[in-house]
C-alpha positions as CSV (number, residue, x, y, z in Angstrom):
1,X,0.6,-17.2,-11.0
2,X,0.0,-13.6,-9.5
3,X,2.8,-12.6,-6.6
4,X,2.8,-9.9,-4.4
5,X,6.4,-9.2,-2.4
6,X,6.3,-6.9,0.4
7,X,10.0,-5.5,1.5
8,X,10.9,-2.4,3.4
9,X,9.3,-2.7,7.1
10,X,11.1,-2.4,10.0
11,X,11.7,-0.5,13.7
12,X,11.8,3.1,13.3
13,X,11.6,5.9,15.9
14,X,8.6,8.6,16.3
15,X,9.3,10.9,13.2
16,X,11.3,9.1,11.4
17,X,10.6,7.5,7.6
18,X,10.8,4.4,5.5
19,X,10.2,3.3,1.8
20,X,7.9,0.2,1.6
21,X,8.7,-1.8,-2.1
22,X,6.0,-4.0,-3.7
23,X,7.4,-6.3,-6.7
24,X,5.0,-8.2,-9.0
25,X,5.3,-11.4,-10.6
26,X,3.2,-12.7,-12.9
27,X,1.2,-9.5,-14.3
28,X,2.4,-6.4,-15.0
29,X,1.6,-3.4,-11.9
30,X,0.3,-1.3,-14.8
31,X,-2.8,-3.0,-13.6
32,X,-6.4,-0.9,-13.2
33,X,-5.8,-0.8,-8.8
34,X,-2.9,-1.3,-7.1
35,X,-2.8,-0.5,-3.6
36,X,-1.3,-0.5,0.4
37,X,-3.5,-1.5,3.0
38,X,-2.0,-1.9,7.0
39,X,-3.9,-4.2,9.7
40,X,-2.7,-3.3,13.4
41,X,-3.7,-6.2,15.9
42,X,-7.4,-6.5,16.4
43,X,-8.4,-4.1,14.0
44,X,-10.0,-4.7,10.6
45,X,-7.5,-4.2,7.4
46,X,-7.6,-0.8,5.8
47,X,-6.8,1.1,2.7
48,X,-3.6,3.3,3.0
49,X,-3.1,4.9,-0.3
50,X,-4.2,3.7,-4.1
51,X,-3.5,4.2,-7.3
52,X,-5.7,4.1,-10.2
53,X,-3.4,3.2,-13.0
54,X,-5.9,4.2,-16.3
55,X,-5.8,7.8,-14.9
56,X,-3.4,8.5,-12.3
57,X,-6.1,9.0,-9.7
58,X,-4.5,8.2,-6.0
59,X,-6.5,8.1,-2.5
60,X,-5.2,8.3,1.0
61,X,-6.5,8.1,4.2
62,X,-7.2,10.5,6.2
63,X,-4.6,9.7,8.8
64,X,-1.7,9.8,6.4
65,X,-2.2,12.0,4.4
66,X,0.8,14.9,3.7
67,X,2.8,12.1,5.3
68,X,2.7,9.1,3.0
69,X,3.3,9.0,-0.5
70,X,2.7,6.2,-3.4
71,X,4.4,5.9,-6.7
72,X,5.3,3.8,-9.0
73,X,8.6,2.7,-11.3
74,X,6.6,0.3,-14.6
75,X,10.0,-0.5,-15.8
76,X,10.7,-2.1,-12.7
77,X,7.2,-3.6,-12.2
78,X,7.0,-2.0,-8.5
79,X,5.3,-0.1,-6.4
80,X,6.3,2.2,-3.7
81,X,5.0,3.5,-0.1
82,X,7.0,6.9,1.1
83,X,6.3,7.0,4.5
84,X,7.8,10.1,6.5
85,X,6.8,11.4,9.9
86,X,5.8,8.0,11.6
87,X,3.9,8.0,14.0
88,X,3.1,5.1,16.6
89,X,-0.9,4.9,15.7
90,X,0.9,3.7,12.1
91,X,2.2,0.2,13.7
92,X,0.7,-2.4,11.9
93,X,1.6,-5.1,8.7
94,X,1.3,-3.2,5.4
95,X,0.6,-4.8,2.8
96,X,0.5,-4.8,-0.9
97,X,-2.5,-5.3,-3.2
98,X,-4.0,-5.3,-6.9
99,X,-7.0,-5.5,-8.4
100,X,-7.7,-6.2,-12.5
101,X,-10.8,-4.8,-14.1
102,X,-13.5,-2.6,-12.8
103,X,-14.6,0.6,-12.6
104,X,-15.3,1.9,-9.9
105,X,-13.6,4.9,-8.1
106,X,-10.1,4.3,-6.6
107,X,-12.1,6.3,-3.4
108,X,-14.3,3.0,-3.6
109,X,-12.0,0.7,-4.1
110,X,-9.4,1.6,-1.3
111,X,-11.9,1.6,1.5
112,X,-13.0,-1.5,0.2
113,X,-10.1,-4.5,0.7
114,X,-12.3,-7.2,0.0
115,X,-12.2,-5.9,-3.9
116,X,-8.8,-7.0,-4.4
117,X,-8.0,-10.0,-5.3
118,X,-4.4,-10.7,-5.1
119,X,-2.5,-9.9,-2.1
120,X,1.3,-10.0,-0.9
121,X,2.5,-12.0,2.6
122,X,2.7,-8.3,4.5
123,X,5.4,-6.4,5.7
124,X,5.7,-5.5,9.5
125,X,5.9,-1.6,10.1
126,X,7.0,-0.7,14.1
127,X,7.6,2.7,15.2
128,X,8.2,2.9,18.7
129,X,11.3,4.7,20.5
């Protein structure tokens, strides 16, 4: 069976930073999409940052970009969410998702959450002072 864990959320001040984890079980993370997507209350999911694992190729959004960072430790089976400068617009539960197969671009596949299939329970991100 597929697992997703989410650790690494928390309260943290304007600014400031934390490191968001995502361990799998089941399958190996050198999968072909692995990705973070955040939901804030009343807004629709959306993609974060990707990673394409046959070629490296990452995405971010718009709105984090130069201020989040993903990466990955295959020995370990996890993937990781560097996220420095928070701001409060980046509230929301982040969560941790992989796709097997396909080819389309990691651009396509980010904006797109309803491509991947298998999903972690979420991690709750505040930053508030």
């Amino acid at each position: 069976q597929l697992q997703l864990v989410e650790s690494g959320g928390g309260l943290v001040q304007p600014g400031g930073s934390l490191r968001l984890s995502c361990v799998a079980a089941g399958f190996s993370l050198d999968s072909d999409y692995i990705g973070w997507f955040r939901q804030a209350p009343g807004k629709q999911r959306e993609g974060v940052s990707c990673i394409k694992s046959s070629d490296g190729t990452t995405y971010y959004a718009d709105s984090v970009k130069g201020r989040f960072t993903i990466d990955r430790d295959n020995a370990k089976n996890t993937v990781f969410l560097q996220m420095n400068s928070l701001k409060p617009e980046d509230t929301a539960v982040y969560y941790c998702a992989a796709e097997v197969g396909g080819r389309l671009s990691i651009t396509t596949m980010c904006r797109s959450p309803y491509l991947f299939d298998s999903w972690g329970q979420g991690t709750q991100v505040t930053v508030s002072s």
